[in-house]
C-alpha positions in Angstrom: 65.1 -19.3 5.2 68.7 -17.6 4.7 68.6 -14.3 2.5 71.9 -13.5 0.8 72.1 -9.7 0.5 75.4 -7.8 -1.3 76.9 -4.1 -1.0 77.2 -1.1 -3.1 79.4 1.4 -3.5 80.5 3.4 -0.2 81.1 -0.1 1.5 85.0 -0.1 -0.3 88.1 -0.7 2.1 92.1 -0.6 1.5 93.4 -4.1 1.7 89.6 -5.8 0.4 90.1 -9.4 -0.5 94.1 -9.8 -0.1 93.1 -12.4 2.3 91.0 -14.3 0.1 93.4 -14.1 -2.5 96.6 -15.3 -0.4 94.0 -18.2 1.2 92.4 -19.6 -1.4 93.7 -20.6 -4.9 90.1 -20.4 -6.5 90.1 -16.9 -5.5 93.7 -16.1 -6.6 92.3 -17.7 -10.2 88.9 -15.4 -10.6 90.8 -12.3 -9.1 94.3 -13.1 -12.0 90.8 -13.4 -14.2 89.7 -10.1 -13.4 92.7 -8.8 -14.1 93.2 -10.0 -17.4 89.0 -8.6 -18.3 89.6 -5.7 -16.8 92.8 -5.0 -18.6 94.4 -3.3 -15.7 95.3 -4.9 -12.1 92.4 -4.2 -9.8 94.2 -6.6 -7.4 97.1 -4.1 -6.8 94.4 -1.4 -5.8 92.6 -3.1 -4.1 95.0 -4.6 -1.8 97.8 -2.3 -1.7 95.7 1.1 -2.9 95.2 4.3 -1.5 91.7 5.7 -0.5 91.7 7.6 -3.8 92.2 5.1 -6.1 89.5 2.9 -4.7 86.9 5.8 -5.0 87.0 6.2 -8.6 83.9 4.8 -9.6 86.3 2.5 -12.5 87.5 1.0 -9.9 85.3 1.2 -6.9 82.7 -0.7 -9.0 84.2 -3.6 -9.6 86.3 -3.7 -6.5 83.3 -4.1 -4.1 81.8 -6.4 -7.1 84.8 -8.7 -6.9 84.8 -9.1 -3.4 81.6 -10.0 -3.0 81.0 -12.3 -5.4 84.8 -14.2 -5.4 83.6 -15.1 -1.7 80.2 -16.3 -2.1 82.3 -18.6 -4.4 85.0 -19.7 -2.0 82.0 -20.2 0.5 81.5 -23.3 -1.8 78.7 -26.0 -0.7 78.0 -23.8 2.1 76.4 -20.8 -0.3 72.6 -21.9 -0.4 70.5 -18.9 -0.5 66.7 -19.3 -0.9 67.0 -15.8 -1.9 69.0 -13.0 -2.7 69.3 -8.7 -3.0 71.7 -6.6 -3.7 71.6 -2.6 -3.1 72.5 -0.7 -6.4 75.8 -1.9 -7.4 75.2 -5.2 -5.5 72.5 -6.3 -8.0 75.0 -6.7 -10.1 77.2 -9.6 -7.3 74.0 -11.3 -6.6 73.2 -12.2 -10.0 76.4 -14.1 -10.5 75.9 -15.2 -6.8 72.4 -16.9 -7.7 73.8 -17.9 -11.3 72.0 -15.6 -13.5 75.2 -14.0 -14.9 78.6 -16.1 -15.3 81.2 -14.3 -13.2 83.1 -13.0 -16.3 79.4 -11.1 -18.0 79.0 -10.3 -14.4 82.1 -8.4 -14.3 82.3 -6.8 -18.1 78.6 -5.2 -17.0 79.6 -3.7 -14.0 82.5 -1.9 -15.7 80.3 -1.1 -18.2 78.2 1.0 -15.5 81.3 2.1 -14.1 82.4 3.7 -16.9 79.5 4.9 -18.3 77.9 6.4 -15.1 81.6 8.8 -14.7 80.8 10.0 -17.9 77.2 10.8 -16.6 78.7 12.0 -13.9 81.0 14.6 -15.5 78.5 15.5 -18.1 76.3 16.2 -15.2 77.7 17.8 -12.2 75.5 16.7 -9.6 75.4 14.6 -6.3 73.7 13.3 -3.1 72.3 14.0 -0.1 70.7 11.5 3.1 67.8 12.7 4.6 67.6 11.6 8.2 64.5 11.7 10.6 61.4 12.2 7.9 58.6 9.5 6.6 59.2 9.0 3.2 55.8 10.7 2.4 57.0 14.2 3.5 60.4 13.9 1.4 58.3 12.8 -1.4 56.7 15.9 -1.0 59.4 18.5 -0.2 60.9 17.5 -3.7 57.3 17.2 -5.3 57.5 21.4 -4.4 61.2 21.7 -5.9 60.4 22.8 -9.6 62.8 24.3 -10.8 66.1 21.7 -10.6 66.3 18.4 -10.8 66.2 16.3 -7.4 64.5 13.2 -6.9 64.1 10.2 -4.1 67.3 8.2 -4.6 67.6 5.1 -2.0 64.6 4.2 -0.1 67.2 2.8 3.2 64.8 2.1 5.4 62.2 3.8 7.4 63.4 7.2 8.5 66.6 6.9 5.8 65.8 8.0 2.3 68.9 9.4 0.1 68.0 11.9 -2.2 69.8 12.7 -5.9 70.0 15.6 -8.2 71.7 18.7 -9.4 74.3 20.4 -7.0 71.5 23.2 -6.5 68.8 20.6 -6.6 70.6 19.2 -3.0 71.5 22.6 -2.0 67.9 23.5 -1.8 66.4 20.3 -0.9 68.4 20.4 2.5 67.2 23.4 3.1 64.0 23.1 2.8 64.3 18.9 4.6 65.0 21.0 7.8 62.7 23.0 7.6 60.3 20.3 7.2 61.9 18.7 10.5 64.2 16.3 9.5 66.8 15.0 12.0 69.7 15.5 9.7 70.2 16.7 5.7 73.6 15.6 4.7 75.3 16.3 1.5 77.2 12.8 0.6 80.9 12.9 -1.3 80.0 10.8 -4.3 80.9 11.3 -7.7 76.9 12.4 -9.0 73.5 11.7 -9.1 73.0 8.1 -8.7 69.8 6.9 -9.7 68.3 9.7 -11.0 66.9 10.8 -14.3 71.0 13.0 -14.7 71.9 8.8 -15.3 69.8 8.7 -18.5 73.1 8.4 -20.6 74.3 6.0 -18.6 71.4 4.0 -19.0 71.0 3.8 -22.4 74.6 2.9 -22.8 74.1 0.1 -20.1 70.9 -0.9 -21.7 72.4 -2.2 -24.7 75.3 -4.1 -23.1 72.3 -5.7 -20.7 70.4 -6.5 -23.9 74.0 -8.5 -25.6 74.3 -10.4 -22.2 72.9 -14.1 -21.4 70.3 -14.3 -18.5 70.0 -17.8 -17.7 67.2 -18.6 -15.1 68.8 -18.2 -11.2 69.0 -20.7 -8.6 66.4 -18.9 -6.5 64.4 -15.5 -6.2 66.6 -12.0 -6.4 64.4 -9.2 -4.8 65.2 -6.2 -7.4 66.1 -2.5 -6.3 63.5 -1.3 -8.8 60.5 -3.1 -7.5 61.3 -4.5 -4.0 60.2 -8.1 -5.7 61.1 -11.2 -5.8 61.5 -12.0 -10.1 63.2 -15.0 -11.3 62.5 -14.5 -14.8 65.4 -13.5 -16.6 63.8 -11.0 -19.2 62.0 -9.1 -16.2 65.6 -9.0 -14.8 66.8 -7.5 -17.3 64.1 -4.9 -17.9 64.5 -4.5 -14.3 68.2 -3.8 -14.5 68.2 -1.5 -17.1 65.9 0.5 -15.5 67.8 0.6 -12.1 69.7 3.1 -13.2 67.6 6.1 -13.3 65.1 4.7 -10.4 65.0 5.0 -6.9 66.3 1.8 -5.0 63.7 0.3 -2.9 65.8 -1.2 -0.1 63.4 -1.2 2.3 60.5 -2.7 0.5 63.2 -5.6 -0.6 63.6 -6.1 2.8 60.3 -5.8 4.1 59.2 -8.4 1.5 62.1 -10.9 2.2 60.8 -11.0 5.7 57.3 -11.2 4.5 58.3 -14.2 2.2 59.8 -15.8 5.2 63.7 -14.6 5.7 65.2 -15.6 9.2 68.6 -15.1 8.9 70.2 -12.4 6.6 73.9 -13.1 5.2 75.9 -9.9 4.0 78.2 -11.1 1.6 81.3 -8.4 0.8 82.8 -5.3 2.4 80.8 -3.7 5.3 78.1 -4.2 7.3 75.4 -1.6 6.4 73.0 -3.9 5.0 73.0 -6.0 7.8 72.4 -2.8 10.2 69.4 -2.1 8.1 67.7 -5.2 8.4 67.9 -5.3 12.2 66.4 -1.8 12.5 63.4 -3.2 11.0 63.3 -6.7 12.7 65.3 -6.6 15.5 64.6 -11.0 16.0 66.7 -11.4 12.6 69.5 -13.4 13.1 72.0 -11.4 11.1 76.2 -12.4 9.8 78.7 -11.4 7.7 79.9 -14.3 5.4 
């Protein structure tokens, strides 16, 4: 069975989908599209950008977004997933991938969350760190002990890999105290704020309405959601799902545990990067594993 699994943000490159664009015309069509939703011309940042533009979360968003889902397009009769994932972000790409979203609801969402988590972001000043080297259990209980600011399991990567979120001192101590607990590594992350965290909860209720305005149609297969780690394919739980994802942890590595468990043999990455892909193989080195 072939899994389809998308990016999030981080996974963002200079010069992303220029050659789709010059190579395809269906993909010169959806990005000119994009263009003309987004009101401004993503294409020009993407392609011809600096490092800067493409981490403002605007932009970064709907960059890594675009890519990913204007190439499971182009892949044409080749795309058949018998399921698909997407980590944070990438949620977002594999609903239009698995036609649960049209491309152009798909898009006006993830600006949405864009938009709405910067403002978060900068009514919140907080951010991220990756804890290396601990079971899940003990970082579970390092911030358990942490009472006094918020800071709260993030992304569940995969075994040994769990990102944590919170307020600037929330991290600051968590580190700290990570180490001391015997953790490889406790590394403060440059991102914008405290993704998927209860700091997003004005984020999510502004997404939450936008979700609730949007058309779910039922999906040609199974997506495996970052909030439980299962497979749904009804579209109101993928909503309620989705709404949610905003202030929960990711469960990356239950999503993948489960698409092996359901019966996944070779894992597709579709978009920038190869992180996902890296993931999968720590946990089943047999899995045949690509890029699209």
């Amino acid at each position: 069975m072939k899994a389809y699994v998308f990016p999030g943000q981080g996974a963002q490159f200079v010069g992303m989908g220029k050659e789709l664009y010059e190579g395809s015309s269906l993909a010169k069509e959806l990005f000119d599209k994009a263009n003309s939703i987004l009101k401004f011309r993503i294409t020009d940042l993407m392609f011809d950008g600096t490092d800067e533009d493409l981490k403002q979360t605007k932009v970064t968003q709907p960059a890594i977004f675009l890519h990913s889902v204007i190439l499971s397009r182009t892949m044409g009769e080749e795309f058949k997933p018998d399921m698909v994932a997407g980590h944070s972000l990438g949620e977002f790409s594999a609903l239009v991938a698995n036609k649960t979203l049209t491309f152009d609801d798909g898009l006006r969402l993830v600006s949405k969350r864009a938009q709405a988590m910067q403002k978060a972001c900068e009514m919140n000043p907080s951010t991220m760190a990756a804890i290396l080297g601990l079971d899940d259990k003990v970082v579970e209980k390092v911030l358990d002990n942490i009472k006094s600011e918020v800071v709260v399991p993030a992304n569940y990567n995969s075994p040994g890999q769990l990102v944590i979120s919170g307020s600037n001192k929330g991290i600051e101590i968590a580190c700290e105290k990570m180490k001391e607990a015997g953790a490889k590594r406790a590394l403060p992350l440059k991102v914008g704020g405290a993704f998927h965290s209860p700091l997003m909860e004005p984020a999510r209720v502004e997404l939450a309405t936008a979700i609730k305005n949007t058309r779910f149609a039922k999906g040609i297969c199974p997506i495996y959601q970052n909030v439980t780690g299962q497979s749904v394919t009804d579209p109101e739980i993928i909503k309620t799902n989705l709404i949610a994802q905003l202030t929960s942890p990711v469960r990356w590595t239950q999503i993948m545990k489960n698409m092996i468990a359901d019966g996944a043999k070779e894992i597709i990455e579709v978009g920038p990067g190869t992180v996902l892909q890296g993931l999968f193989k720590k946990l089943d080195k047999n899995l045949v594993t690509r890029s699209a």
